[in-house]
N, C-alpha and C positions, 0 to 999 in steps of 0.2 A: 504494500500500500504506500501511496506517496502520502513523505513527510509532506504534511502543514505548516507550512512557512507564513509570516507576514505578508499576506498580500497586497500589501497598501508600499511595502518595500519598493523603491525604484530599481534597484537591483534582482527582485523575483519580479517586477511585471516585465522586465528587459530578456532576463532569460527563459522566461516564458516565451514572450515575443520569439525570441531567435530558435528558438525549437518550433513553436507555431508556423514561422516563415521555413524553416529548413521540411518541415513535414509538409506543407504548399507544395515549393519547389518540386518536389519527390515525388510529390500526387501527380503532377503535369507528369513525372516521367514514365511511371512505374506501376503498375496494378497495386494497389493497396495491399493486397496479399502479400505481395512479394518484397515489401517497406519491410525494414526491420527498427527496431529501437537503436539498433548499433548502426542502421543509415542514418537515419535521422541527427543521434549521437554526432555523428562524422561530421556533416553536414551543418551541423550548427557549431560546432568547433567546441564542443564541449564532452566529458565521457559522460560515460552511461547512468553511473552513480548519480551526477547532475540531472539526466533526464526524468530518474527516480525520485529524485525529489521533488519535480513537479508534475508529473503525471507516472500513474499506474500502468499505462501501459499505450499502445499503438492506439486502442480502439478512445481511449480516454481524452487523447490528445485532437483525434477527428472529431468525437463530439465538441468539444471547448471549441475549436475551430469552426462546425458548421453551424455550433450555436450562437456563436459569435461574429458569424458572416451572417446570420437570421437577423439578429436583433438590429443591425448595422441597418441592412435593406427597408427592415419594417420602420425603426425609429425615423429613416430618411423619406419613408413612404409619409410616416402620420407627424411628421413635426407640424408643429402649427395645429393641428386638431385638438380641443376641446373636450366637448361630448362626441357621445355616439348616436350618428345617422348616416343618414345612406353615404354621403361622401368620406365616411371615416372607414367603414365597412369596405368600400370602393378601393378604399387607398390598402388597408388590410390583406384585399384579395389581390390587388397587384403586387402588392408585397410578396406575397407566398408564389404566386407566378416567377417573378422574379426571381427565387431565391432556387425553387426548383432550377430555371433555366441556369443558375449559377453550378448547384450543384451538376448538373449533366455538364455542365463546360468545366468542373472541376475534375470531375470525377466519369469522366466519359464513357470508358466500358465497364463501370461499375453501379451506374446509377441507380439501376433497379433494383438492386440490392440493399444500397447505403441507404434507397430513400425508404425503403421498407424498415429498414435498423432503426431510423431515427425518430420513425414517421411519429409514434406515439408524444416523444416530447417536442417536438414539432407542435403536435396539435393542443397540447398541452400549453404553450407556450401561447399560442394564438389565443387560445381561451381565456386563458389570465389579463391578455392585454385587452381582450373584448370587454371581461370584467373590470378593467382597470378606467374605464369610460363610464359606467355604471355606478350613479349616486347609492354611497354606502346606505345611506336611509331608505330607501325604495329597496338595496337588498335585505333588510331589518326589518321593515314593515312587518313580514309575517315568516312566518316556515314554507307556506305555502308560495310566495311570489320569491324567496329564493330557489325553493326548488324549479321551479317555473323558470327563473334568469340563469341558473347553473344550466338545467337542459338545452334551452335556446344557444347558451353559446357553446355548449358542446357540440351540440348539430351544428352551430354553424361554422366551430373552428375544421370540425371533422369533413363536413364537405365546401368548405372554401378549400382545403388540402389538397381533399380527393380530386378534384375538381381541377386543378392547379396542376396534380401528378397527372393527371389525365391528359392534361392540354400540350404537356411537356413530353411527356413518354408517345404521344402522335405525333413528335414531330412538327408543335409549335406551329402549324399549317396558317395561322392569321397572329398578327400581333396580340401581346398581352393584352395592351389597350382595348383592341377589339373584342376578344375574348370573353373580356371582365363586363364588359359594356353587354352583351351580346346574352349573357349568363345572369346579370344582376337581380332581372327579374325573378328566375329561380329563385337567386338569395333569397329578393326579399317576400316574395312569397309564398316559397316556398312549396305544401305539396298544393298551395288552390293552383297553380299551372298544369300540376300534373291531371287535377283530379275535370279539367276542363269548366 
């Protein structure tokens, strides 16, 4: 297990950083599989012993990094947003678009893979910030209208995702933009389209 260091240290977010970037670099080259902690290691100009102290292992360092390329895209999607409405949502779902399209260009013959690995804290993550627009008081009112706003954004963190994986794994055939614009209605209303 990696030692817990100060992470407020400018010297652990640096060598974080420089295994971060040296584990990048590697991803462009090499199938994930075949990265070792002693590339990586090399690669950052640090030994192995270092790598261990801030991360557990290969898979620990691509989550930090894809979760960390997440929040980057979604915070640049929603800065300036407030509450939640349609254009916040709007901005959410191109975020996840985007981030998809990131990961397939990161990670190119491995995406369908990694996006399945991560997908749950992925949608995990969407849901928190859907909640994070959501007046505390309104989720307090009762039992019943939290569970009511936890379902909603689970449905919707879960398929802006899907949705997102879907658009990306075909082959991106129309822009995000269009995509998202084209899909919204779904969102927002969800099954009354399906149900005609």
């Amino acid at each position: 297990m990696a030692i817990k260091k100060n992470e407020a240290d400018p010297r652990v977010i640096r060598t974080r950083r420089l295994l971060q970037d040296a584990f990048a670099s590697l991803i462009q080259e090499k199938d994930f599989e075949s990265i070792t902690v002693r590339d990586i290691a090399e690669r950052a100009t640090v030994n192995r012993a270092t790598f261990y102290a801030h991360f557990v292992d290969k898979f620990e360092i691509l989550e930090a990094r894809l979760m960390d390329s997440f929040m980057t895209i979604i915070n640049r999607r929603i800065s300036g947003h407030e509450v939640l409405n349609e254009e916040t949502i709007q901005s959410i779902f191109l975020g996840v678009c985007d981030f998809h399209k990131s990961l397939s260009t990161m990670c190119k013959r491995r995406y369908t893979s990694l996006g399945a690995v991560f997908e749950i804290q992925i949608k995990e993550k969407i849901q928190t910030i859907l909640l994070s627009f959501i007046d505390k008081d309104k989720m307090l009112s009762s039992p019943n209208a939290q569970f009511l706003i936890n379902t909603a954004t689970n449905m919707l963190s879960w398929g802006m995702y899907g949705a997102a994986y879907a658009w990306n794994k075909e082959g991106r055939l129309i822009s995000a933009e269009s995509f998202v614009k084209q899909t919204m209605s779904l969102v927002m209303n969800g099954a009354k389209e399906l149900l005609g």
